[in-house]
C-alpha positions as CSV (number, residue, x, y, z in Angstrom):
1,X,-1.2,-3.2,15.7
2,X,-0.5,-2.0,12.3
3,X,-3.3,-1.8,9.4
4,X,-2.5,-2.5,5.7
5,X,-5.1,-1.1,3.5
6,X,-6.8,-2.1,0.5
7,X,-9.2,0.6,-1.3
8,X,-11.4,-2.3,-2.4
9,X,-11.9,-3.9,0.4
10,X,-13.2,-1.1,2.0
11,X,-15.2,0.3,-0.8
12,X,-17.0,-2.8,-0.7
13,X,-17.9,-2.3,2.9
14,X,-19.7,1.6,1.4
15,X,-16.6,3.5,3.0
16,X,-13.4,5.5,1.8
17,X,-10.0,4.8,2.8
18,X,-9.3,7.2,5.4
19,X,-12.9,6.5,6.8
20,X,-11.9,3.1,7.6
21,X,-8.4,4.0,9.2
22,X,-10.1,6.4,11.4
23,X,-12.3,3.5,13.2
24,X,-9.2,0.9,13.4
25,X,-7.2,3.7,14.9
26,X,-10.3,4.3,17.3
27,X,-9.9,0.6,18.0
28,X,-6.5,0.1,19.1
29,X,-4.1,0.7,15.3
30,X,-1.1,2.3,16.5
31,X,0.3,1.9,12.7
32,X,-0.9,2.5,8.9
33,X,0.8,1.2,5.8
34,X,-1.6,2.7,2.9
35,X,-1.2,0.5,0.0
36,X,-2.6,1.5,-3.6
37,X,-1.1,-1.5,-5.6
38,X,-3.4,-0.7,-9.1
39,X,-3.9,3.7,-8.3
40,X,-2.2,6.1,-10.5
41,X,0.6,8.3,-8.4
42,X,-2.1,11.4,-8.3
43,X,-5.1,9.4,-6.7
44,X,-2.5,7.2,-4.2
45,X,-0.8,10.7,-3.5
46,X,-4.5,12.0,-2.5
47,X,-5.5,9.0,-0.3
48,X,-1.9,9.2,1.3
49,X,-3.3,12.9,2.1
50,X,-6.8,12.0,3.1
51,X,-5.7,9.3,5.8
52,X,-2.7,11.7,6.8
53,X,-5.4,14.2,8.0
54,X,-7.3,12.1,10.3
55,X,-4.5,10.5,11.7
56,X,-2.9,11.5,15.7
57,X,0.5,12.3,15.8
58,X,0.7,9.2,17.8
59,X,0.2,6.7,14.5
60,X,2.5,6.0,12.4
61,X,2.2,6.3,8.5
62,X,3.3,4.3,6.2
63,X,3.6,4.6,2.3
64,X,3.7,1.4,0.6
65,X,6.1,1.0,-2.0
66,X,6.0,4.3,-4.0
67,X,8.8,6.8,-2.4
68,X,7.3,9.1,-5.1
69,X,4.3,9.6,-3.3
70,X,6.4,9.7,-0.3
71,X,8.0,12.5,-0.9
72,X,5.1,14.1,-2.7
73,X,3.3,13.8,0.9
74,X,6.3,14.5,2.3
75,X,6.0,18.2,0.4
76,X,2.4,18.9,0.7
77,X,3.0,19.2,4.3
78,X,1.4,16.0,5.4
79,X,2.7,14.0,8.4
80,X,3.8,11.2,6.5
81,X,6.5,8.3,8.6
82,X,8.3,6.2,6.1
83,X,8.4,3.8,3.5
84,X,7.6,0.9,3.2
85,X,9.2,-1.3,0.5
86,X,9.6,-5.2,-1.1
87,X,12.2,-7.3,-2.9
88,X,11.3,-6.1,-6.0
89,X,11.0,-2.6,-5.3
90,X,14.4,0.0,-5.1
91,X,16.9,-1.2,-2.8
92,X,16.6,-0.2,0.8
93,X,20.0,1.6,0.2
94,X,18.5,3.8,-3.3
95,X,15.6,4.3,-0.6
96,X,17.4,5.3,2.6
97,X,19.2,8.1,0.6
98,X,15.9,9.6,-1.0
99,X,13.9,9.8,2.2
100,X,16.0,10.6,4.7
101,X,18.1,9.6,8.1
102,X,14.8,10.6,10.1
103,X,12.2,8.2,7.8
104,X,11.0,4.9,8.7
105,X,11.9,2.4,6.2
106,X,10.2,-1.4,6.1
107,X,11.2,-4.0,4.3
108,X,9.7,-7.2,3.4
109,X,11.1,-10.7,3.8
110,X,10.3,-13.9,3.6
111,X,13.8,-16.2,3.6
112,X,16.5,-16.5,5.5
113,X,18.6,-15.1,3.0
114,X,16.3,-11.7,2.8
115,X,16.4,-11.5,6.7
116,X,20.0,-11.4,6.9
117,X,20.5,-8.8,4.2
118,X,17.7,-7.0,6.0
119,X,19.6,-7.2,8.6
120,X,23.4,-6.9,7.1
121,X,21.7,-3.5,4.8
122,X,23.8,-0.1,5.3
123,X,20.5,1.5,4.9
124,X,19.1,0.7,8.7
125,X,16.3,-1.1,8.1
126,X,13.9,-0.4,11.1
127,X,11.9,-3.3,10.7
128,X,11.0,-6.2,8.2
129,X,7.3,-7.2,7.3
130,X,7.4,-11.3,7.7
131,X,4.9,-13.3,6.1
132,X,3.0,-14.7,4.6
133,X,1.4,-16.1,8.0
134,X,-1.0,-18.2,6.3
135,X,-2.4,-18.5,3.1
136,X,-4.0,-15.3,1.9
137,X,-5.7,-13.9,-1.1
138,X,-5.0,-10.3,-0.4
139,X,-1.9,-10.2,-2.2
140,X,-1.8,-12.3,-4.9
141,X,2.1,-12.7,-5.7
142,X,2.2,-14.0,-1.3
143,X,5.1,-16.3,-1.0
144,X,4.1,-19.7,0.5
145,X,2.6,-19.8,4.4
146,X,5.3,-19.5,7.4
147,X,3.0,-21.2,10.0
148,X,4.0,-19.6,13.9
149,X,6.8,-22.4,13.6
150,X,8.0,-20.8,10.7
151,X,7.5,-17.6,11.8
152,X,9.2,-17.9,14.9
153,X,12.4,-19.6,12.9
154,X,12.8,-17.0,10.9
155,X,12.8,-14.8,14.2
156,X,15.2,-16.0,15.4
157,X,17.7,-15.3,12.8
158,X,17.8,-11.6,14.7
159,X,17.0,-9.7,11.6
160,X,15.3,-6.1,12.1
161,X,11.8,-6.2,14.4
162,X,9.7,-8.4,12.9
163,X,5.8,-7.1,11.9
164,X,3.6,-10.7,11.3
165,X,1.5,-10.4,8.0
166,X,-0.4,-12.6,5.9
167,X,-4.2,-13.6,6.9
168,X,-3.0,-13.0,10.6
169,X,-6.0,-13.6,13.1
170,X,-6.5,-12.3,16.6
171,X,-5.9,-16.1,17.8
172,X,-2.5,-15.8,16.2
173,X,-1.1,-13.2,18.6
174,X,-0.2,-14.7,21.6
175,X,1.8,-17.4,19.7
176,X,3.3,-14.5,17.5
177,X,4.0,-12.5,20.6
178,X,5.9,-15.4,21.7
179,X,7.9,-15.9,19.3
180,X,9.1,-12.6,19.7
181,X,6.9,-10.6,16.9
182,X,7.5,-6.6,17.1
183,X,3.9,-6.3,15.5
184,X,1.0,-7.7,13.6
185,X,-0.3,-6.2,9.9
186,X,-3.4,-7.0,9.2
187,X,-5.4,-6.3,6.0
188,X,-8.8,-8.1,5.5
189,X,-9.3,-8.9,9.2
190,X,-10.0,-5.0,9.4
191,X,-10.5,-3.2,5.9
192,X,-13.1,-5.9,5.4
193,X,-15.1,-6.1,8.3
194,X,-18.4,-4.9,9.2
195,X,-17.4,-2.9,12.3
196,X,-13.5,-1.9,11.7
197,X,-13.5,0.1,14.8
198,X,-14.7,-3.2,16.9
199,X,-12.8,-5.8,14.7
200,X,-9.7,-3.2,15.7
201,X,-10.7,-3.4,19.3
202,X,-10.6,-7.5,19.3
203,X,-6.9,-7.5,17.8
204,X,-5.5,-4.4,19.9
205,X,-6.8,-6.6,22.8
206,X,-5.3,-9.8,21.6
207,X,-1.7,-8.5,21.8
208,X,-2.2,-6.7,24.7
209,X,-3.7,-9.4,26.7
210,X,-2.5,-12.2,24.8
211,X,-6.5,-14.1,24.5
212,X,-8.8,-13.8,21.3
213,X,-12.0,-14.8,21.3
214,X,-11.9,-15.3,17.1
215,X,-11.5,-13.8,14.1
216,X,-11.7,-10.0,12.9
């Protein structure tokens, strides 16, 4: 399970950042992509450091888009992953050389074309974010809904693991499992929810057990 998070979404809710990725990771995250799409490099740097210190070793973190702040983490000590990165961003190859053999670098897709130069990159893309799932207003530049059939087509080209993303429900695991998703993002189905902790909890459950009683 792998949380995208939006600043707003959770100020709305009365809490920070990093006090919403501590309750999803309570509830079952296992990854965090922190994404700052309107902050200034000095305030996404700080949030970067802020969820970075609640964070276990065992979650992943994730800097969206900004290899800047990456590396910026990277040097302040914090325990920061890899990079994650879209088609308008730097190449995965310009990427791959400034973080590092050892960083995790993500790359979104959304076309068969994209998946196999995903796949086909010399940088070693380790997996591709594939969406959207369905129509979401969380990002508003989303290419146009995959559907599960669409999903699972794309799959099956064999590109790099494939994370689900895109107004992705807990009822959309098992079929995403099944089509041979590595992982689900979700962004509003946590960072907006009352309880994150418990809307975390109904996901983690979801792909582990492959039921969902609803939405997050």
């Amino acid at each position: 399970m792998y949380l995208v998070t939006d600043a707003a979404q959770c100020a709305a809710r009365g809490r920070s950042v990093a006090a919403t990725v501590a309750l999803a990771v309570a509830g079952g995250v296992t990854a965090v992509q922190v994404r700052e799409k309107n902050a200034a490099g000095r305030a996404f740097l700080d949030t970067v450091l802020a969820v970075a210190a609640v964070l276990p070793e065992r979650v992943a973190l994730i800097v969206n888009d900004r290899v800047d702040v990456f590396l910026a983490a990277r040097a302040a000590g914090a325990r920061v992953t890899g990079v994650h990165v879209g088609q308008s961003d730097l190449p995965p190859e310009s990427v791959r050389a400034l973080v590092g053999e050892e960083a995790v670098l993500g790359l979104s897709a959304a076309t068969p074309a994209q998946l196999r130069a995903a796949a086909a990159s010399t940088a070693g893309v380790d997996h591709v974010g594939v969406g959207a799932l369905h129509v979401t207003a969380t990002k508003a530049d989303a290419p146009p809904a995959l559907g599960h059939e669409g999903f699972a087509r794309l799959v099956a080209l064999g590109a790099p693991p494939a994370v689900a993303i895109g107004g992705v429900l807990p009822a959309d695991l098992p079929p995403l499992r099944a089509a041979g998703a590595a992982g689900a993002a979700v962004v509003s189905g946590i960072c907006a929810a009352a309880d994150p902790r418990a809307a975390a909890e109904e996901y983690a459950r979801a792909w582990a057990c492959g039921t969902a009683t609803g939405g997050g």
